[in-house]
C-alpha positions in Angstrom: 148.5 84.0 95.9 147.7 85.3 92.4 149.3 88.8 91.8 147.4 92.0 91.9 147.4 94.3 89.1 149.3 97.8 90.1 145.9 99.1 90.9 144.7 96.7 93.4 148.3 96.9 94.5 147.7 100.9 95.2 144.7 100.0 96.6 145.9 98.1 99.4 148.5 100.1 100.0 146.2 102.9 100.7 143.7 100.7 102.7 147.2 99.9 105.1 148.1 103.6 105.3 144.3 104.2 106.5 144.6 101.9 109.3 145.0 103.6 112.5 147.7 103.3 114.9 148.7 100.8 116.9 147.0 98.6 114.5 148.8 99.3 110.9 152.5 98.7 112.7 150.9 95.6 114.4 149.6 94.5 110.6 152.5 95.3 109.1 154.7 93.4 111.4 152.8 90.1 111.4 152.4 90.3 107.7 156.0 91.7 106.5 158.1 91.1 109.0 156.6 87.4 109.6 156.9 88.2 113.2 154.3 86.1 115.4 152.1 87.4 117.7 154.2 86.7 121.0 157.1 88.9 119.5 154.7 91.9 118.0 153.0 91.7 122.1 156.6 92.0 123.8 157.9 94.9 121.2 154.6 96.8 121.5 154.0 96.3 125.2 150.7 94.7 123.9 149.1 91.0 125.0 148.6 88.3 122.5 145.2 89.0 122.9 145.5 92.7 121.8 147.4 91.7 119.2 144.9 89.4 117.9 142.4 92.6 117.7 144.7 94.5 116.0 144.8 91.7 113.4 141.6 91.1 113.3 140.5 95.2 113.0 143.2 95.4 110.3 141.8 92.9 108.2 138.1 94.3 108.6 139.1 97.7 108.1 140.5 97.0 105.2 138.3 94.7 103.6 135.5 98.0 104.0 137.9 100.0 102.5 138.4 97.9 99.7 134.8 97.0 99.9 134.2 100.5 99.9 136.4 101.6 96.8 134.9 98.2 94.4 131.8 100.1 94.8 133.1 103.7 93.7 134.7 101.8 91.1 138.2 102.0 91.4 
């Protein structure tokens, strides 16, 4: 994965903060923690399936929001 410039770095740190809740710890857990989606389902009291949605919202969420902030120009 090529690094991000401290910009794009601030960028995605502000699309994760933006994500709601349950959705941003679900994120962050699968993607920092490297926790799978069994283990995030049986701390969260979620299914797999929700998890999946989480996931799935987080990275659409936050592909509009950096969608969103290409086209203000930041």
């Amino acid at each position: 994965m090529p690094s991000l410039s401290p910009a794009k770095r601030q960028r995605m740190r502000d699309a994760i903060e933006a994500l709601p809740e349950p959705t941003r710890t679900v994120y962050l857990a699968h993607l920092l923690q490297g926790d799978d989606y069994t283990q995030i389902g049986a701390r969260e009291g979620l299914t797999v399936r929700e998890v999946e949605r989480h996931i799935a919202d987080a990275i659409l969420l936050i592909d509009r929001f950096l969608l969103g902030a290409a086209e203000r120009g930041q």
